[in-house]
Structure formats: C-alpha cells, structure tokens
C-alpha positions in Angstrom: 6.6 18.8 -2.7 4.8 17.6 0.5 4.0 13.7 1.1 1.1 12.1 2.5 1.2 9.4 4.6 -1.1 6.7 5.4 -0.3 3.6 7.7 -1.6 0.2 7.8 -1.9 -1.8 10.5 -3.3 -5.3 11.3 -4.8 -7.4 8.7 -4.8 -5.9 5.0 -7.8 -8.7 3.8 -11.2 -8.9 2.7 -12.3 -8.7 6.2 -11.2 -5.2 6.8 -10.9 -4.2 2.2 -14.1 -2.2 2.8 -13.0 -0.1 6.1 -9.9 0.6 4.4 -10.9 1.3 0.9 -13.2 4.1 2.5 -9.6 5.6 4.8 -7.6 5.5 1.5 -10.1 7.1 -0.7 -10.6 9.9 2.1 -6.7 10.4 2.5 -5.8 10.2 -0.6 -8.9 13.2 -1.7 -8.0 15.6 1.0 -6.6 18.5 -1.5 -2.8 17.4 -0.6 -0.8 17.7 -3.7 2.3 15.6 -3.8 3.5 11.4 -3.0 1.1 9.1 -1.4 3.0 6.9 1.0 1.6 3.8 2.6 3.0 2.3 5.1 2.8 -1.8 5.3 5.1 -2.3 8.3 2.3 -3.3 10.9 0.6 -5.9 8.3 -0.2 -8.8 9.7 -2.3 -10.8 7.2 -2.8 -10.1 3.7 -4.4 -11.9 1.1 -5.9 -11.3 -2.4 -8.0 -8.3 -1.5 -5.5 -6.4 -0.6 -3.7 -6.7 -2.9 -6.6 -5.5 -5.0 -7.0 -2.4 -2.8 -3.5 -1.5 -3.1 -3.8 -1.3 -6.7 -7.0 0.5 -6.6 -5.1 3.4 -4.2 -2.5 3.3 -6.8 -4.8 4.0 -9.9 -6.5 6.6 -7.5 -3.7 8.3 -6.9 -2.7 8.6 -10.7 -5.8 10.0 -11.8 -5.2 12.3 -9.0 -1.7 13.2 -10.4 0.5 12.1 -7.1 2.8 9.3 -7.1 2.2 6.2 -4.8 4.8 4.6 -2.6 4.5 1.7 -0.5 7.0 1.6 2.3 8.0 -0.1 5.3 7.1 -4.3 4.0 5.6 -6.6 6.5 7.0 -10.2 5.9 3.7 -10.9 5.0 3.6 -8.2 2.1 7.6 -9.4 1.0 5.9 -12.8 0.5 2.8 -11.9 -1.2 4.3 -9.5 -3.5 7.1 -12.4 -4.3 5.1 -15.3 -5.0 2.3 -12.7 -7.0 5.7 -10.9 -8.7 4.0 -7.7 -8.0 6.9 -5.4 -7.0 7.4 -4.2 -10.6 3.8 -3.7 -10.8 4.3 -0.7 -8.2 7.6 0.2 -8.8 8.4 -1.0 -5.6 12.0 -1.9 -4.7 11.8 -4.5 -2.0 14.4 -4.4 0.4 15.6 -8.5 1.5 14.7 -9.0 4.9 17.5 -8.4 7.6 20.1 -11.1 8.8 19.8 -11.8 12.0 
C-alpha cells in the first residue's frame, strides 16, 4: 500500500489555515489509496487553528478510508500537542527531543 505525503512548512496558524486547508483537501482527494503522511518538521508557529486543521485532515482522511500520520514534530508541534495532550488524539507517538 502506497503513502502519500504532504509537507508543512512555515507557520501552521490562522494566517495561512485557509491556504492549507485548500492543499490538504486537494492532496488528500487525489484518488491515492493508502496512509496520509504529514510532515510537521519545518513548522515554525502553530497555534489553535492548526491544530483544528490537523484534525479536520484526519476526519477527511477517515471518511476517505486511509490512515493519517503526522511525522517529523517541529518543537513547536511537541509543545502544542503536550500542553493540548493531543498525541493520543492522533495516535501519535512523540519522539522526546534529542540531547544535545
């Protein structure tokens, strides 16, 4: 089964929910069958909206019958989805961020 992947990058916030509500929809509609993947590694900001689009891709992509994964976890996703306690939302095993 194939996987689709979509990358953000930049701010994930209300300023850009709309541009990227309209790229996830498209991506995740173009007849591939299989996982979702987005990509968070290049987020910079992201606030409340995003959060909300994130869970909007991942009821999209149920009622489209693929899985969604989100991958690669800006620090600024880490400490939304901490202080929000959204990992178990999405099934999302968050990684600790490296030692340096």
């Amino acid at each position: 089964m194939s996987t689709t992947s979509f990358a953000i990058e930049g701010e994930l916030t209300i300023y850009r929910a709309a541009e990227l509500r309209q790229a996830l929809l498209a991506a995740l509609g173009d007849g591939a069958d299989g996982d979702f993947e987005i990509d968070l590694a290049a987020v910079t900001e992201f606030d409340s909206a995003g959060v909300q689009l994130l869970i909007a891709a991942k009821k999209s992509a149920a009622a489209r019958g693929r899985a969604l994964r989100l991958v690669g976890h800006a620090p600024s996703v880490r400490d939304a989805f901490a202080v929000l306690d959204l990992a178990g939302h999405f099934g999302d095993p968050l990684t600790p961020p490296a030692s340096h």
